[in-house]
N, C-alpha and C positions, 0 to 999 in steps of 0.2 A: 682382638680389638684394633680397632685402623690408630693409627700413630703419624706424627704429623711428618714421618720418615717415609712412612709407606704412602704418605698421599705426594709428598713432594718428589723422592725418587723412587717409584713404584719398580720391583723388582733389580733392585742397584746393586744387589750381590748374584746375578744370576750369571751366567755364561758370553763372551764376546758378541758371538749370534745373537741376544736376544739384548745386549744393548744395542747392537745394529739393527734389530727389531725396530727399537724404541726410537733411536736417528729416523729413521724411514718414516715412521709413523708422525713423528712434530714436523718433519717435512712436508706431510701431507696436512696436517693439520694450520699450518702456514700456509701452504699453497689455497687450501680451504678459505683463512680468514682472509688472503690477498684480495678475494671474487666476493668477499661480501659487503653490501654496500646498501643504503635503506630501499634502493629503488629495483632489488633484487633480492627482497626479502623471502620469500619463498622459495627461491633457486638457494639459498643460502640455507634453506631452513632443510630440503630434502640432500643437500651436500650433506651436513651435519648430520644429519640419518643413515647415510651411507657409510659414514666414517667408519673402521674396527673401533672395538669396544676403549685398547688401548689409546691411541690416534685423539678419540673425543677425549679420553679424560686428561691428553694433555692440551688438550686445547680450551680444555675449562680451566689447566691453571693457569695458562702464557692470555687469557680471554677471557676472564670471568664475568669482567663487567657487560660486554658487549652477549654474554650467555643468559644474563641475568636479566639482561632488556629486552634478550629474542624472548623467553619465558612471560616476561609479564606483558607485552606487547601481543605475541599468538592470540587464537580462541584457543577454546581449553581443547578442544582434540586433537590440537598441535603441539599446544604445549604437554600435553601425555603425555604422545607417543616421542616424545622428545624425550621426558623425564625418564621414561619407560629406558630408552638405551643408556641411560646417563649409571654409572655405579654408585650403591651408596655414596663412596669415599668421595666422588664428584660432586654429590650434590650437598656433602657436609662441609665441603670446600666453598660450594658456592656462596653458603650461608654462613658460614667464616666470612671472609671477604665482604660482603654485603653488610652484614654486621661494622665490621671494624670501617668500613664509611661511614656506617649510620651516628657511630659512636665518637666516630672524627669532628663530624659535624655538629653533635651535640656538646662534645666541648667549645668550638670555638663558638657557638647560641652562646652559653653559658657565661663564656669571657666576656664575651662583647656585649653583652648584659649584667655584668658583673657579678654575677654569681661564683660560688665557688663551684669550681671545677676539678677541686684535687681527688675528688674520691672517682668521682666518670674516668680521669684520668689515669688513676691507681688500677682504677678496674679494667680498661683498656689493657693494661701491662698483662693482667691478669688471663684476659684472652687470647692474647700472643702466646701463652706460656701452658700448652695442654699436658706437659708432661708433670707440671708441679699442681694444676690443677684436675687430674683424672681422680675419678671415684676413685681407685683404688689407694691412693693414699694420700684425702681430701680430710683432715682429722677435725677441722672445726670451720665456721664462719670470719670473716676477716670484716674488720668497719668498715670497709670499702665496699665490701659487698651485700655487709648488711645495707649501707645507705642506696644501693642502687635499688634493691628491693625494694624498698620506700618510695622510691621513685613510679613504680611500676605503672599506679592506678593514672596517674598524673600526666608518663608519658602516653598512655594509651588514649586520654582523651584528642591530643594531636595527631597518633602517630597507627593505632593499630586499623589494622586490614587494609594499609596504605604501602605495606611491605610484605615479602616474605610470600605471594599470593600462591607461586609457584610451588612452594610448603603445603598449602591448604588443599590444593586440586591432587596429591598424593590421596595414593585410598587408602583407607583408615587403618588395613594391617600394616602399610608399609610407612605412613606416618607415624604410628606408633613405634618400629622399629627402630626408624633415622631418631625421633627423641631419647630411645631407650640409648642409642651408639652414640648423640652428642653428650647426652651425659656421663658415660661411662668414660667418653675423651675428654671432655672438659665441662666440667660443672658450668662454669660462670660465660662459656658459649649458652647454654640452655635459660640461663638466670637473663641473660643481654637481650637473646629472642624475644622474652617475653614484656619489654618494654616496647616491642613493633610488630609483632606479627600478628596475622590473624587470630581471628577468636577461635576456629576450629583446632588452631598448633596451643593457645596456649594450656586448651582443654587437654591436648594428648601430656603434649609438656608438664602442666600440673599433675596430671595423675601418675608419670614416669616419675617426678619427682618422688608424692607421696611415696609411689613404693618405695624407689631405692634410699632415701633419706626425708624420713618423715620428720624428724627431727628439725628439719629445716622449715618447715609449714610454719612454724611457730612465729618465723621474722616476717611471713607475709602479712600485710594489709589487710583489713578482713573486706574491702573491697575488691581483692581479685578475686575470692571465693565467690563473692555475689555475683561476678560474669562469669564464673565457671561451674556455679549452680544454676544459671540459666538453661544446662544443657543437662541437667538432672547430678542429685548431690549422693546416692545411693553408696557410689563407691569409697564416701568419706564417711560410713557411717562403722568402717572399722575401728573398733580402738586404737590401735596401732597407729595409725591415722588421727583417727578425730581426737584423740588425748593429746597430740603435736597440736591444731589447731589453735590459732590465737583464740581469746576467751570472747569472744564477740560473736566469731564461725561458730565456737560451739553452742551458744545459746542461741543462734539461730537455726540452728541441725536441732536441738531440742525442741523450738516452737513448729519449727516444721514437720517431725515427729507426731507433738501433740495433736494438730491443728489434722493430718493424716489418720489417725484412730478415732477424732471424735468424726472426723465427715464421712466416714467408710462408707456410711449406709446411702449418704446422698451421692454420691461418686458412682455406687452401683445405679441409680435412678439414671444417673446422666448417659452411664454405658448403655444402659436397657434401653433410653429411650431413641440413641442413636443407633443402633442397632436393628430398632421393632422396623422391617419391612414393610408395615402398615401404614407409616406414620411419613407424610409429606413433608419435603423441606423445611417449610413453613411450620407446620405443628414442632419438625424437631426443633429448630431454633427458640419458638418458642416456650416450650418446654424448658431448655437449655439456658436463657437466659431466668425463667423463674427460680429455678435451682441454685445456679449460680447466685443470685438476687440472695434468695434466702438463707445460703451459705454462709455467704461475703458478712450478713449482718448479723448472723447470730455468730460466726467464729473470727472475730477479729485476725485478720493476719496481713503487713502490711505490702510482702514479698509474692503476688499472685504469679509470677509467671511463672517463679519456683516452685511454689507449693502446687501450681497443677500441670508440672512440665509432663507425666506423664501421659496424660489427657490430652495436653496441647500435641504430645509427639505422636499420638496412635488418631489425632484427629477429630478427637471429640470432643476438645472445648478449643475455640478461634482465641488467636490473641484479642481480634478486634470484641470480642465476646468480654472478656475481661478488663478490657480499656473503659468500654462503654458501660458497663454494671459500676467499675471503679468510679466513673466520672460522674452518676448518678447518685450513688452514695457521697462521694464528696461536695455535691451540691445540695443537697440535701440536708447533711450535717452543716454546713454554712449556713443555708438559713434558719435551721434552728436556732 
């Protein structure tokens, strides 16, 4: 497990040679950051690519900020092959760091609006501190951190996919890893992310949770569930799982269930009729909205993008498909 020893002095019990390694390597990593400058951003960008693997990752910790800008600044096939040479332990550093701005910041909102600020600030302490907070001997929840949870659905309406983007463009094995390794280093870094980042991290995020401590599901919101069932809820229909669930999650795992068994038959219609190589744009649309039409009002369900994310992921039913049936019925029922 990376430890906040190993990121800060990476091999610091090894041999003279390879601490003179290490001199060599922030020398050039200095020399590097000396030549960077916005209007040689590119020259800066393939420097950094050149670096050894050592070299970069102490240049992300003496640089973090200015790493974090070249990341969300790049296009994304920059910012990869960037991320690409970056090591875990670099890029959980990044996200450290990036973090404890964001959370700098939202206390002093907090002050200067007069809010209380003691619990953001307890919790701060709390992610400085990865050795008292690592899964391994994490024995309960603390009120600090339950209040931050609470916080979650609230900061996300300001604050997600306006950070962290760098996280999301990670491909799906190796974002699921980096969550799996921030939480095993510190719980209440994974708990802090999910107050900013993208929707795709806090998908990975929640389901690393559930696994490693389901038990914690319990203090979320049942509104983060509903942005993290937009990307399909299958994997919370464990017990293990879904018995953690606050009571809100789980009677919506059950309408969604029900609502899934009584439509099976019309579901198969919708596949069949996207499918029939017969059948013109036009006729499948049509089709597809009649279905749906007649779905929507004989099985009441208020959650459509959830209830047919399957459909919506493999392409057979549009959101705009769903908006506009939804909108129809709603007008509808009004003037009645």
């Amino acid at each position: 497990m990376v430890t906040e020893e190993t990121i800060a002095h990476p091999g610091a019990a090894h041999s003279n040679d390879h601490d003179s390694s290490q001199s060599r390597a922030l020398i050039e990593a200095i020399q590097v950051f000396q030549n960077i400058n916005l209007l040689q951003i590119k020259r800066s960008y393939r420097d950094l690519l050149e670096m050894s693997e050592q070299a970069l990752e102490n240049f992300v910790q003496k640089h973090s900020d200015f790493v974090i800008f070249l990341l969300n600044i790049l296009d994304d096939e920059r910012a990869g092959a960037l991320l690409e040479r970056l090591t875990d332990s670099a890029i959980i550093y990044l996200s450290e760091e990036e973090l404890r701005n964001l959370l700098i910041k939202q206390v002093g909102h907090f002050a200067t609006h007069g809010r209380d600020f003691n619990s953001l600030s307890m919790f701060m302490d709390k992610v400085d501190r990865p050795e008292l907070n690592a899964l391994s001997v994490k024995k309960r929840i603390s009120k600090s951190e339950a209040d931050i949870i609470k916080l979650i659905p609230m900061m996300r309406v300001d604050f997600a996919n306006r950070h962290f983007k760098y996280l999301e463009s990670l491909n799906k094995s190796r974002r699921e890893s980096f969550c799996s390794e921030v939480i095993e280093r510190n719980v209440n870094v994974a708990i802090g992310l999910l107050l900013f980042c993208p929707d795709l991290l806090l998908v990975s995020l929640l389901d690393a949770l559930a696994e490693k401590l389901p038990r914690l599901m319990r203090f979320f919101p049942d509104a983060v569930f509903m942005k993290r069932f937009e990307y399909g809820y299958t994997s919370y229909l464990r017990p293990s799982v879904r018995d953690n669930l606050p009571r809100g999650t789980q009677s919506l795992i059950a309408e969604l269930i029900g609502f899934a068994e009584k439509t099976e038959g019309f579901m198969l219609k919708l596949i069949e009729a996207f499918a029939d190589p017969e059948l013109t744009a036009v006729q499948k649309r049509k089709i597809r909205l009649e279905e749906l039409s007649h779905i929507i009002s004989q099985h009441k369900i208020k959650h459509l993008k959830i209830a047919f994310y399957d459909l919506r992921e493999i392409g057979v039913v549009e959101d705009a498909d769903l908006e506009l049936i939804q909108s129809l019925h709603a007008e509808h029922n009004t003037e009645s």
